[in-house]
C-alpha positions as CSV (number, residue, x, y, z in Angstrom):
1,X,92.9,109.5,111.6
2,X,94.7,110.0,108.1
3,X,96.6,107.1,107.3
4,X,100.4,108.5,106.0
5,X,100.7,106.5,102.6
6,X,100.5,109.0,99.7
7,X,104.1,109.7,99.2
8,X,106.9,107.2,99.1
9,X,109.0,106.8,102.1
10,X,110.6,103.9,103.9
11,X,113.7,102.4,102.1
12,X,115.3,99.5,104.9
13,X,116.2,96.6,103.0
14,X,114.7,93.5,104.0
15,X,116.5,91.0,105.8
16,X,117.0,87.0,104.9
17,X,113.9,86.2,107.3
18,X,111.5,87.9,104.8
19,X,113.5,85.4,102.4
20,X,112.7,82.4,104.3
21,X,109.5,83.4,104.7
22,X,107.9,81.2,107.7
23,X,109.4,80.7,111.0
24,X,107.4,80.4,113.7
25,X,104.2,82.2,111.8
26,X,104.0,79.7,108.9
27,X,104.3,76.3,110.9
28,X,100.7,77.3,112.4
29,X,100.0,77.8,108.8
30,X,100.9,74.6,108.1
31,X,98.7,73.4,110.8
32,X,94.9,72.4,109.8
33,X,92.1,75.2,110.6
34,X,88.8,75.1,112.3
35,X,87.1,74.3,109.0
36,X,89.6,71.3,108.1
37,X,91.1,72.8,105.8
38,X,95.3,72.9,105.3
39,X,96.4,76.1,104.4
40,X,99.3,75.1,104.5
41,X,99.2,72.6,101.2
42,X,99.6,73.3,97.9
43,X,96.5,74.1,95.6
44,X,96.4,70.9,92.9
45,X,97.0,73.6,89.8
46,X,98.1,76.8,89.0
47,X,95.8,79.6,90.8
48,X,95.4,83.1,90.4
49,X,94.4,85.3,92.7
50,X,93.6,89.7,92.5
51,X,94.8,92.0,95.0
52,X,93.9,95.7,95.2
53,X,96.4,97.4,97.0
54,X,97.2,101.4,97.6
55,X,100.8,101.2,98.7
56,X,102.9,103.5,96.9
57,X,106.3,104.1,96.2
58,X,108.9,102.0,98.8
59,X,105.7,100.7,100.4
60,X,104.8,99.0,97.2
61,X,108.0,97.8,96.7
62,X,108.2,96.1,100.6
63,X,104.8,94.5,99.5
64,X,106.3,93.8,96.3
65,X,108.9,91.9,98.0
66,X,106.9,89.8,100.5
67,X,104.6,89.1,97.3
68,X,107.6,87.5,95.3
69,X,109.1,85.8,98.5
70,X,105.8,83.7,98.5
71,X,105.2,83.0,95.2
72,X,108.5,81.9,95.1
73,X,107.7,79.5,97.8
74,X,104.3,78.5,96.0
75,X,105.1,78.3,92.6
76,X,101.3,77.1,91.6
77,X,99.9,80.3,93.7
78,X,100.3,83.7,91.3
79,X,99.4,86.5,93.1
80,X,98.3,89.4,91.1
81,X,99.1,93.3,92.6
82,X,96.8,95.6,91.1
83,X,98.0,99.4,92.3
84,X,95.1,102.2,93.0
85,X,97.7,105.1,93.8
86,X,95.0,106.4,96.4
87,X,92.0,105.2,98.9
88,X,90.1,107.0,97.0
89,X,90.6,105.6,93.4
90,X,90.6,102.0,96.1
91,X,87.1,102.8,96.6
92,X,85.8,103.9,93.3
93,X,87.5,100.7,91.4
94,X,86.0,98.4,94.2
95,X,82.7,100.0,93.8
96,X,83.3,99.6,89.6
97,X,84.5,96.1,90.0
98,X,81.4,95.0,93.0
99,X,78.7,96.8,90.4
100,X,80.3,94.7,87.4
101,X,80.3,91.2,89.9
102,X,83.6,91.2,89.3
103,X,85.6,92.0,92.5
104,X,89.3,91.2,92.8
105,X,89.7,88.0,95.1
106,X,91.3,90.6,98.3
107,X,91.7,94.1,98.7
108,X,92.5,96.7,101.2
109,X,90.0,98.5,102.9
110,X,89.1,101.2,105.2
111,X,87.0,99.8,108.3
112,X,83.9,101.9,107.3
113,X,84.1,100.2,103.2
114,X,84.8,96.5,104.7
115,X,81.4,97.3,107.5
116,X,79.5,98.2,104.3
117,X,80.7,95.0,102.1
118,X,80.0,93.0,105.5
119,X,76.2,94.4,105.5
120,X,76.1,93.3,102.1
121,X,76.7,89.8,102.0
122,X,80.2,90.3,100.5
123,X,82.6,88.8,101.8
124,X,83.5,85.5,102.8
125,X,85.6,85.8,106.7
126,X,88.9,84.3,107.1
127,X,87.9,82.7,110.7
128,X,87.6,79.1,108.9
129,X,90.4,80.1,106.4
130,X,93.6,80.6,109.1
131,X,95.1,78.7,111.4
132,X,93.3,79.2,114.8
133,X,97.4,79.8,116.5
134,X,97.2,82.7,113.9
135,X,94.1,84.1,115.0
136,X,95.1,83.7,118.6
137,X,98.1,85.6,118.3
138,X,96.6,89.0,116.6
139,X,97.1,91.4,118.6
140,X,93.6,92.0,120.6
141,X,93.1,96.1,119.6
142,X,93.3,95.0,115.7
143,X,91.5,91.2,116.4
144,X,88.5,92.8,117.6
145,X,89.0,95.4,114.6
146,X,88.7,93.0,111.9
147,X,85.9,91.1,113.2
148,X,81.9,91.0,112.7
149,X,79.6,89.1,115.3
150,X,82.2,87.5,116.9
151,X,84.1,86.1,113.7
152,X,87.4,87.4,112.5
153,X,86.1,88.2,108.6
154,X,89.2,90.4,107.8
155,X,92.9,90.3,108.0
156,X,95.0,93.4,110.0
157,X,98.2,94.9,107.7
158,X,99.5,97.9,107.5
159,X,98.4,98.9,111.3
160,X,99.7,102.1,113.1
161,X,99.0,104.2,116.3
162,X,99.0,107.3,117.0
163,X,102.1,108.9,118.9
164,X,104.0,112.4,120.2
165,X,107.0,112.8,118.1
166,X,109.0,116.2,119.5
167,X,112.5,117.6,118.2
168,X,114.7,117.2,121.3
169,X,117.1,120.0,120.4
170,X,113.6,122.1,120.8
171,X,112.6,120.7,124.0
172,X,116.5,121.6,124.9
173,X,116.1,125.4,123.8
174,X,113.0,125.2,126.4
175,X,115.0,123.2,129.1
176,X,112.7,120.5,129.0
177,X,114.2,117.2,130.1
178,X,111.1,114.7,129.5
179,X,108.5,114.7,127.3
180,X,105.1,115.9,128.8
181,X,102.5,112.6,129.5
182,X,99.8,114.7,130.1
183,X,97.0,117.5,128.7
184,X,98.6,120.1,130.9
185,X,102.2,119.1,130.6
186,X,101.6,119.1,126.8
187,X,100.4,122.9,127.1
188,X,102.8,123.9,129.4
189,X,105.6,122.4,127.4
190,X,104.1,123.9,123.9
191,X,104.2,127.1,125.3
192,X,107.9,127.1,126.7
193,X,108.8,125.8,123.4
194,X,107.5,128.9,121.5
195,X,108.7,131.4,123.6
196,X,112.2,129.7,123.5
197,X,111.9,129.1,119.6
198,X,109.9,131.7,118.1
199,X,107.5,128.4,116.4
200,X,104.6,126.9,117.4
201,X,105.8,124.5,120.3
202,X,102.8,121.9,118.8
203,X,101.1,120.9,115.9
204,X,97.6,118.9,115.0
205,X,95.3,118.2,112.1
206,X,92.1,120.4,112.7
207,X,89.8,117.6,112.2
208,X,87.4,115.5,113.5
209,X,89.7,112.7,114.4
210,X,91.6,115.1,116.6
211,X,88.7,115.4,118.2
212,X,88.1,112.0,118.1
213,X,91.4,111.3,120.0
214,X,90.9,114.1,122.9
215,X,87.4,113.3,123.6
216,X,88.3,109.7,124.5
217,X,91.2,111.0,126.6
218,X,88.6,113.2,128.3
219,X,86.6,110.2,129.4
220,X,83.9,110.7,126.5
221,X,82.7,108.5,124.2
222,X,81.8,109.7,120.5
223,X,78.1,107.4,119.8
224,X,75.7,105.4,122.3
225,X,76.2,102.1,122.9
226,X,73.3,101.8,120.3
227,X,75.4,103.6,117.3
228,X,72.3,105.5,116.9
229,X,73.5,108.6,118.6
230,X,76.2,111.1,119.5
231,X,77.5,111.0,122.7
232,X,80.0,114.0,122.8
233,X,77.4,116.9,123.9
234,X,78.5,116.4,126.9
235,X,81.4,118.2,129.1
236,X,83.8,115.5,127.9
237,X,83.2,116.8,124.3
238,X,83.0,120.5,125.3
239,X,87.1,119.9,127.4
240,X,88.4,118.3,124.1
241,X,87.1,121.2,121.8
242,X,88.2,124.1,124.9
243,X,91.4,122.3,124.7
244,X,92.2,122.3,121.0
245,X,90.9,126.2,121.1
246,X,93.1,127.2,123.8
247,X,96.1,125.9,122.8
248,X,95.7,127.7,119.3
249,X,93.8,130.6,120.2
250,X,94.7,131.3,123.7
251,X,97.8,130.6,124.1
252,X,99.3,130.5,120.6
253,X,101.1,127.7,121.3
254,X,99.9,125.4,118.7
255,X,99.3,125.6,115.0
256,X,96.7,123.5,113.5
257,X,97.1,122.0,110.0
258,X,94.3,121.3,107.6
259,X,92.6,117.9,107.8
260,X,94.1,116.5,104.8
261,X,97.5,118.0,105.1
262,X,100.5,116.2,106.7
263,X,102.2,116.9,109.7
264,X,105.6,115.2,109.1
265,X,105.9,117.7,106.2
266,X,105.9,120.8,108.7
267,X,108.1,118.8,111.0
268,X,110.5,118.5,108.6
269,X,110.7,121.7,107.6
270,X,110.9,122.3,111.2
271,X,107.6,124.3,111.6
272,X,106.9,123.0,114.6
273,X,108.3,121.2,117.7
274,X,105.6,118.7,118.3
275,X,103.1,116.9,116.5
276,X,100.7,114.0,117.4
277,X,100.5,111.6,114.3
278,X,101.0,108.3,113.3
279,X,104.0,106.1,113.6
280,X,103.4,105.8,109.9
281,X,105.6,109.3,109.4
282,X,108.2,107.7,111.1
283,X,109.0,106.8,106.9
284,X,108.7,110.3,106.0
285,X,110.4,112.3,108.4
286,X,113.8,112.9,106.7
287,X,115.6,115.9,108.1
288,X,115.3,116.4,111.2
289,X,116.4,114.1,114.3
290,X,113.5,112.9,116.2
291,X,111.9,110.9,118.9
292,X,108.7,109.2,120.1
293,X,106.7,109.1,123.1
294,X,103.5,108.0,124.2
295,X,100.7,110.2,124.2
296,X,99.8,112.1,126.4
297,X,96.5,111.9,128.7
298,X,94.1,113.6,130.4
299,X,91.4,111.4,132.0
300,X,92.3,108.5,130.3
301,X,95.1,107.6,128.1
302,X,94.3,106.7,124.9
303,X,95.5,106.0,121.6
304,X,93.7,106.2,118.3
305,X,94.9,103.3,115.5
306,X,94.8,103.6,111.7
307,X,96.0,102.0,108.7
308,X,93.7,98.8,106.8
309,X,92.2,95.6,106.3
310,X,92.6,93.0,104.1
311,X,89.6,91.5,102.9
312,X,88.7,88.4,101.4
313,X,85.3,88.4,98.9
314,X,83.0,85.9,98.0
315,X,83.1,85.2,95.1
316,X,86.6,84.0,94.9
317,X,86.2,80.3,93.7
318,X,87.1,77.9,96.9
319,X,90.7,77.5,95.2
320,X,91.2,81.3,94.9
321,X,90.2,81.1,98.8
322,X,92.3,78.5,100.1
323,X,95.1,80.4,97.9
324,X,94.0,84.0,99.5
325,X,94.1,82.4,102.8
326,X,97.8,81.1,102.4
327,X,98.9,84.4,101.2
328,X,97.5,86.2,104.0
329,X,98.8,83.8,106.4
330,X,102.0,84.2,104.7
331,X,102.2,88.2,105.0
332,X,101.3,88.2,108.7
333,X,103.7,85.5,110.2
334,X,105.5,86.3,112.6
335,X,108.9,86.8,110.9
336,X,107.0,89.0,108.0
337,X,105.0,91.5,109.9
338,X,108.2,92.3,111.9
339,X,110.2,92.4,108.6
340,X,107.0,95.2,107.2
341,X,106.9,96.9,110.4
342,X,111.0,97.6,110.4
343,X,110.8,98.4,106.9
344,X,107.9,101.0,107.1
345,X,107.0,102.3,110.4
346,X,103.7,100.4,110.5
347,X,103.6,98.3,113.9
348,X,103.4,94.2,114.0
349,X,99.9,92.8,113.7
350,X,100.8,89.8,116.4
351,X,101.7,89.3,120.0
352,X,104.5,86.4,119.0
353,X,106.1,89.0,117.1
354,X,106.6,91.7,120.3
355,X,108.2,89.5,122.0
356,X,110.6,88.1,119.4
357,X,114.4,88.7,119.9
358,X,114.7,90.2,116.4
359,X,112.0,92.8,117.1
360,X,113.7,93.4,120.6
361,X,116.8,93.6,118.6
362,X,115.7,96.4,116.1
363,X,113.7,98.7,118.9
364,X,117.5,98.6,120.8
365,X,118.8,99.8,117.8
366,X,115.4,102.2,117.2
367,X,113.8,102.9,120.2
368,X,111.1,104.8,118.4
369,X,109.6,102.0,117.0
370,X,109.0,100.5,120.7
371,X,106.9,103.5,122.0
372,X,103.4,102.6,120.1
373,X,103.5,98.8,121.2
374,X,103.6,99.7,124.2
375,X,100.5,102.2,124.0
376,X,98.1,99.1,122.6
377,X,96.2,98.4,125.6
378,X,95.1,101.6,125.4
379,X,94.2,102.0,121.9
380,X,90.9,102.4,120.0
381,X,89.2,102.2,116.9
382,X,86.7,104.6,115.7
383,X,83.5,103.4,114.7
384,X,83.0,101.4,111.0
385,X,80.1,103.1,110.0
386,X,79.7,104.1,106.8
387,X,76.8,106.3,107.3
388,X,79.4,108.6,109.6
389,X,81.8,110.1,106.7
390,X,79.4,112.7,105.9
391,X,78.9,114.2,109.7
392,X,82.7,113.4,110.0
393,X,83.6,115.9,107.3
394,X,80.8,118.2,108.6
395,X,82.6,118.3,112.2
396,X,85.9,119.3,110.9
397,X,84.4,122.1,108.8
398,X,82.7,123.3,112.5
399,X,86.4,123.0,114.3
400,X,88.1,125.0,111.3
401,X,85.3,127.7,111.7
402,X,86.6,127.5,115.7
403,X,90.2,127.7,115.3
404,X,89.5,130.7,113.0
405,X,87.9,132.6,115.7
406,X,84.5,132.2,113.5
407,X,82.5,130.3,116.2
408,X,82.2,129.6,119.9
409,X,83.3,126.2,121.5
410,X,79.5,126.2,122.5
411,X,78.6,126.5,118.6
412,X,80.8,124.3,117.9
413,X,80.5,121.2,120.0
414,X,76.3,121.6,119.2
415,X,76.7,121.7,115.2
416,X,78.9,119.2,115.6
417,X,76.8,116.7,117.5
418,X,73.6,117.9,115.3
419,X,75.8,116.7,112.3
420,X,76.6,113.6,113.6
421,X,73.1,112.6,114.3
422,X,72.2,114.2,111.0
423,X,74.7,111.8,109.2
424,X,73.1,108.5,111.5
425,X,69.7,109.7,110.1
426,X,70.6,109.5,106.4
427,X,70.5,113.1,106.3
């Protein structure tokens, strides 16, 4: 789903464990990895090493933070933030900079772009680079999503999942007590809501990743276990598109936004009384009181993920590597990726750091931030294929034309799945 990063948001302070950097996460840096290398020593002379980042605003400034914190603590490392202002401009100067053989030595990356460099021959993995304690301690949903043929190749950062945030003086209008945990309850509680409000009780991007997320929860899958195919023309596929219809359609319950819109705007302006989006908005959500829960369900629970990757490429020199690999370390300890997640919404990338007093600390004093955690066993990725954005795009033009009233859910779910397999083909 769309990753909330655009607009400046979060604005916490960072505490004096950012300061000391390490705790429990750097000692296993300090420890020697699988390769025999120490990443925790010092490189002999000065190194510099590139990194192409997209966080804007007080997300830049967090990374910012963490980013002078280390070099403070390794004086010889100079770490170099080079700013994109979007994903897209990411992927246009990291195509630039690959055609020129002249890639920064890390960057962020979208799952699909990092599949694409791993094809190529790219990038060099981080699995003989980290300390195998940190490796053991990612958390297993974004572990398995940064790693190729059973090596870890990429580092997880800013990682988020998807949850319900409501208005509770809304749900109070409706005299609803709980918030609803499943496809039914959510309906049933959208509808009360608008009838008791006069707006839509619910709110969802009109996209394919919407889709996505309520075809898994329908027991359906969205490719063969080949890749080669779509899976969804099937009556898995067909509930999640009837659902999505009904709810805007049928019962006018719902609004859906556009694809590329977000829906912590609306909620702010209190345009709605639901939403299902990423704990990202947590940053961005500004006037109105909220809260979180998980999901809700239908078959199955789950619980799509977003956010990106850090990767490392190849032809960093072995020095701009070890260096890379220190940093990285350094950014996900333990003490740091709770210090990031508190600061922006985005979640903790390791298990150590879940069950940390400080983190059990902050989600006492902000329950919100304990509801995704908690939703990780049932969470997903969608598939890193590059070859999908085009027949991605294509299915959220067929759910607009179905929202609209333009097209049948029939219509729908078959152009859908023909554009899917279209965009597999090369087409």
């Amino acid at each position: 789903m769309k990753a909330r990063w655009l607009a400046a948001g979060a604005s916490v302070v960072l505490g004096t464990t950012l300061v000391a950097g390490c705790g429990g996460g750097q000692t296993a840096g300090n420890t020697a990895n699988t390769a025999g290398n120490a990443v925790g020593a010092a490189p002999a002379g000065p190194v510099t090493i590139t990194f192409y980042e997209a966080m804007p605003g007080a997300l830049g400034d967090e990374l910012k933070k963490l980013t002078d914190a280390f070099q403070k603590q390794n004086p010889n490392i100079k770490v170099d933030l080079v700013y994109s202002g979007s994903y897209t401009t990411q992927k246009q100067k990291l195509t630039a900079a690959i055609a020129a053989h002249k890639p920064p030595t890390i960057a962020q990356v979208q799952e699909t772009w990092e599949t694409e460099y791993y094809n190529s021959g790219l990038l060099q993995p981080v699995q003989d680079l980290l300390p195998k304690e940190t490796i053991d301690d990612l958390i297993p949903i974004w572990r398995d999503d940064n790693s190729y043929d059973g090596k870890l190749v990429s580092v997880p950062f800013n990682k988020s999942a998807y949850v319900l945030f409501y208005n509770p003086d809304d749900f109070a209008k409706a005299g609803i007590t709980t918030p609803p945990a499943t496809w039914d309850e959510l309906e049933q509680d959208a509808i009360k809501i608008t009838k008791a409000t006069g707006i839509p009780g619910l709110a969802f991007q009109g996209n394919y990743y919407t889709f996505e997320m309520l075809l898994h929860q329908a027991g359906g899958k969205v490719l063969t276990d080949d890749q080669k195919q779509a899976a969804f023309g099937d009556a898995a596929g067909k509930k999640a598109l009837t659902f999505m219809r009904k709810l805007v359609l049928d019962d006018k319950a719902a609004t859906a936004i556009g694809g590329n819109a977000y829906l912590s705007d609306g909620f702010n302006t209190h345009k709605y009384a639901m939403d299902l989006d990423s704990t990202a908005s947590m940053s961005f959500i500004k006037n109105v009181k909220f809260k979180v829960a998980p999901l809700p369900g239908d078959v199955q629970k789950a619980v799509p993920t977003a956010g990106t990757n850090i990767v490392l490429f190849k032809d960093a020199t072995p020095e701009q590597q070890q260096a890379a690999a220190k940093y990285l370390n350094f950014l996900i300890s333990k003490d740091n990726t709770i210090e990031w997640a508190k600061a922006t919404g985005y979640l903790p990338v390791r298990k150590s750091a879940l069950d940390d007093p400080a983190w059990k600390e902050i989600v006492s004093q902000n329950p919100n931030l304990g509801v995704a955690p908690a939703e990780l066993d049932n969470a997903y990725f969608s598939p890193r294929l590059a070859e999908l954005y085009s027949g991605q795009n294509n299915v959220t033009t067929q759910i607009g034309n179905m929202l609209s009233g333009k097209q049948s859910v029939d219509d729908t779910l078959k152009k859908s799945v023909d554009a899917i397999n279209q965009a597999l083909a090369g087409k």
